[in-house]
C-alpha positions in Angstrom: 14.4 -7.1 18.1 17.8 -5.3 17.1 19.7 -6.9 14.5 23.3 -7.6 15.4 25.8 -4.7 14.4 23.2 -2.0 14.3 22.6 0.8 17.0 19.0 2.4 17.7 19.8 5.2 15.7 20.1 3.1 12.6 16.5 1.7 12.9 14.8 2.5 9.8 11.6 4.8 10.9 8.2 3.2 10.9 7.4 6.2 7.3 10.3 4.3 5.8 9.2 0.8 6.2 5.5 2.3 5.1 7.5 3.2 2.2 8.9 0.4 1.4 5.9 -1.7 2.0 4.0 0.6 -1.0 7.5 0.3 -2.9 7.4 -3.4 -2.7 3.6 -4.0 -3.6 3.5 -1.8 -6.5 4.9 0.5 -8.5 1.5 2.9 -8.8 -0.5 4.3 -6.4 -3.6 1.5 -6.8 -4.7 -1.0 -4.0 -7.0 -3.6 -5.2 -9.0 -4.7 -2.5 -10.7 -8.5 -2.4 -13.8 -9.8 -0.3 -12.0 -9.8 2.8 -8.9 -7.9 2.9 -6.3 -10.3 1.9 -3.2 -10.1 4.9 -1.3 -7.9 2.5 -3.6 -5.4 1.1 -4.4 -5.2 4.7 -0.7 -4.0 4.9 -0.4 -2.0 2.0 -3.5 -0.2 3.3 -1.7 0.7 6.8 1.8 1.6 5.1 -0.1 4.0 2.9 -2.3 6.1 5.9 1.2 6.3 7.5 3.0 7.5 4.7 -0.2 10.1 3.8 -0.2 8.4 0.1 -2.5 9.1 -2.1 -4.0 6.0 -3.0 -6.6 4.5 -5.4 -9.1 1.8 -3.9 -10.2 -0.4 -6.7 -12.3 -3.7 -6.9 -9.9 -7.1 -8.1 -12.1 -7.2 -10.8 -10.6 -3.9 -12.7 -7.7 -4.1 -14.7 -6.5 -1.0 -14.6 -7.5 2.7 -13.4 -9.0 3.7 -16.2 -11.3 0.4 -16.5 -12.1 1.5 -12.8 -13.3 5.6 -13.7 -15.3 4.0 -16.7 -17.0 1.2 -14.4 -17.3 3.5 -11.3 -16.3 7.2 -12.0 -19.6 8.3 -12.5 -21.3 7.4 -9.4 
């Protein structure tokens, strides 16, 4: 669908939208993942393969990323 008053060539490109997406979720570059994949960390998951982010995968149940490397850095 194009939105009324914008050409093709002012599309925003699908690496800006991924951008956005990761913009929009958080501000850091952790995704906590729940037991299934909630709709939008689904998304966020997507937006950051195509926008080659670095990302951190953590369980809901850490706080923050360094709870996480105490809980799992070890293994």
């Amino acid at each position: 669908m194009i939105m009324p008053g914008r050409s093709r060539k002012q599309r925003p490109s699908a690496h800006d939208i991924a951008a956005e997406i990761m913009r929009r979720a958080n501000t850091s570059h952790v995704v906590r993942l729940s037991r299934p994949r909630t709709l939008s960390e689904q998304l966020q998951l997507m937006a950051a393969r195509l926008d080659r982010r670095p990302i951190v995968i953590m369980p809901h149940k850490c706080k923050t990323v360094e709870e996480w490397l105490e809980q799992y850095g070890s293994m």
